[in-house]
C-alpha positions as CSV (number, residue, x, y, z in Angstrom):
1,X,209.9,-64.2,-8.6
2,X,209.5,-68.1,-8.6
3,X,211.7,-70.4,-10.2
4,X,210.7,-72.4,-13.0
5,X,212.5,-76.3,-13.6
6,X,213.3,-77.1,-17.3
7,X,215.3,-78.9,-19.4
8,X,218.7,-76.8,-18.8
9,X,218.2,-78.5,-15.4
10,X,218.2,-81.5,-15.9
11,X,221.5,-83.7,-15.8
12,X,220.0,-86.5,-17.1
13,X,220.4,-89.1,-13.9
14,X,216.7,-89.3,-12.9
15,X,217.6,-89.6,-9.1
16,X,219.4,-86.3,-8.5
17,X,216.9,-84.6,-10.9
18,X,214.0,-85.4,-9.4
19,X,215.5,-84.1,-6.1
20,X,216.2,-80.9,-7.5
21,X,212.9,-80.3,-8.8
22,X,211.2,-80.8,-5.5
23,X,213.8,-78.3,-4.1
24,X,212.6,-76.0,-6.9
25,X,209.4,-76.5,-5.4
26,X,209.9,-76.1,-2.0
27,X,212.0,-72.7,-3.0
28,X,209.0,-71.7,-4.5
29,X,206.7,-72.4,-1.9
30,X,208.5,-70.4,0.4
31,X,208.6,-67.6,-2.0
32,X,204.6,-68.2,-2.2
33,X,203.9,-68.6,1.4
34,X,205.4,-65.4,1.9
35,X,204.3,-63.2,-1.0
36,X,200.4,-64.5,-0.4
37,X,201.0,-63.3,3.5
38,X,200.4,-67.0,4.9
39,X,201.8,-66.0,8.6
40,X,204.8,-66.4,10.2
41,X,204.5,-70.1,11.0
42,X,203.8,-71.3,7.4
43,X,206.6,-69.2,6.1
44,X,208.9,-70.4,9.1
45,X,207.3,-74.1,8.3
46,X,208.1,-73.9,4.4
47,X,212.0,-72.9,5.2
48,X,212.3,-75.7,7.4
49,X,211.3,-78.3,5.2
50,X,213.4,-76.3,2.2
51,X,216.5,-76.9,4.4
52,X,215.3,-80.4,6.0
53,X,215.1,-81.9,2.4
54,X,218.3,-80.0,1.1
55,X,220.2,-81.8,3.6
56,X,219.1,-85.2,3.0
57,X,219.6,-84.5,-1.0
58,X,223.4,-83.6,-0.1
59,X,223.8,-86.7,1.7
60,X,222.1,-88.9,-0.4
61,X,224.4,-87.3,-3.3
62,X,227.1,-87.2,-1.3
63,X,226.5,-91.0,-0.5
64,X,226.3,-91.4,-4.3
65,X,229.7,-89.7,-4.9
66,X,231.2,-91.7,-2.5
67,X,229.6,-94.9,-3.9
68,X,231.2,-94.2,-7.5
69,X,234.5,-93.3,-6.1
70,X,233.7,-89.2,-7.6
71,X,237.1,-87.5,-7.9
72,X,236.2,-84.2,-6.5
73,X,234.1,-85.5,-3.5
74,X,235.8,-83.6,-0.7
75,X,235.3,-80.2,-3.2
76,X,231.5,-81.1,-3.4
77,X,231.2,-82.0,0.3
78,X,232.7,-78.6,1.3
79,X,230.5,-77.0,-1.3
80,X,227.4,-78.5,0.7
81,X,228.4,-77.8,4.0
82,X,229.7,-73.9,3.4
83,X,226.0,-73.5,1.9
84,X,224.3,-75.8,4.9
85,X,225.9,-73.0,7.1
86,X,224.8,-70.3,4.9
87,X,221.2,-71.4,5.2
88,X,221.5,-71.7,8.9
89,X,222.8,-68.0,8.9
90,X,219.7,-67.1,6.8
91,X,217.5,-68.9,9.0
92,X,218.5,-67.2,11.9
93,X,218.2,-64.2,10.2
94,X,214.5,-64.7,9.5
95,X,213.8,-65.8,12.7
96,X,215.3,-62.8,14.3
97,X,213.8,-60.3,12.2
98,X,210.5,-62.3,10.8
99,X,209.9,-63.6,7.9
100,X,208.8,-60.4,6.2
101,X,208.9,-60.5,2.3
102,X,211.9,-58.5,2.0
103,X,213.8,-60.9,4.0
104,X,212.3,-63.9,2.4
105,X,212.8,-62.0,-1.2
106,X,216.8,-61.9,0.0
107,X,216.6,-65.2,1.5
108,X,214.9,-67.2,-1.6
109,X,217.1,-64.9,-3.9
110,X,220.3,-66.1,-2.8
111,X,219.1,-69.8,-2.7
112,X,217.7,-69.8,-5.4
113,X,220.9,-68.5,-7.5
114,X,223.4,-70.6,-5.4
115,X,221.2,-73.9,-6.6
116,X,220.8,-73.0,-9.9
117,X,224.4,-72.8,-10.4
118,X,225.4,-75.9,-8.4
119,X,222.9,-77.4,-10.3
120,X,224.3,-76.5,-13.7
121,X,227.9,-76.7,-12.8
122,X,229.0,-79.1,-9.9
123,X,226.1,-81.4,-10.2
124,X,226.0,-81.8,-13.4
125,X,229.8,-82.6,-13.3
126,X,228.9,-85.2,-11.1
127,X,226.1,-86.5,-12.4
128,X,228.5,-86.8,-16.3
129,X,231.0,-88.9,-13.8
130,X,228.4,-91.1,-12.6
131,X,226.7,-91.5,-16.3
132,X,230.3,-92.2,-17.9
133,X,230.9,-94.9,-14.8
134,X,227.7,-96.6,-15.2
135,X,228.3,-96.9,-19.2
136,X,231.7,-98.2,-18.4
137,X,230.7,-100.9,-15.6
138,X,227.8,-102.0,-18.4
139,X,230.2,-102.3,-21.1
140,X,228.6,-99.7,-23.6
């Protein structure tokens, strides 16, 4: 099962959406990679950028937060690093026991949920902070 990006998605600050679409796709890829039996190392490769470039979208939202003074910064911080150490627990899993597709199908399963809904509910509570504070600051 891949994940598709639409509308429902989108939180309407261009910035954080467009990093969550290429973490779509990088989900995806793994889920790919895997299913069309690339080997080991393009599976293994495919995680490691999957969790490379989710770390540098939570700090450059996290950065954002901090920039716009966000309320429930330290919440969304821990929220981030409890799932960073998740995602190191399921790369050590698939390291131990290979990336076979029922550990990747477990693996992409739970990411996939956990981002969907952080997407739709934490992020998008964010990204409605950051929206309101930019229309204040403007003066609409």
């Amino acid at each position: 099962m891949t994940y598709k990006w639409d509308s429902s998605l989108e939180s309407g600050y261009d910035k954080v959406d467009n990093q969550h679409k290429q973490l779509v796709d990088a989900l995806n890829n793994l889920i790919e990679a895997s299913a069309s039996g690339k080997g080991d190392a393009a599976v293994l490769g495919t995680l490691d950028f999957l969790t490379g470039y989710a770390i540098k979208h939570f700090a450059d939202e996290e950065q954002l937060q901090i920039d716009y003074d966000f309320p429930d910064y330290l919440n969304h911080k821990r929220i981030h690093d409890n799932f960073k150490a998740t995602v190191g627990d399921f790369i050590k899993k698939v390291k131990a026991e290979g990336p076979t597709e029922a550990v990747i199908n477990e693996v992409s399963s739970a990411v996939g949920a956990w981002l969907l809904n952080h997407i739709k509910g934490d992020d998008f509570r964010m990204a409605t902070y950051v929206k309101v504070a930019d229309a204040k600051a403007s003066g609409k």
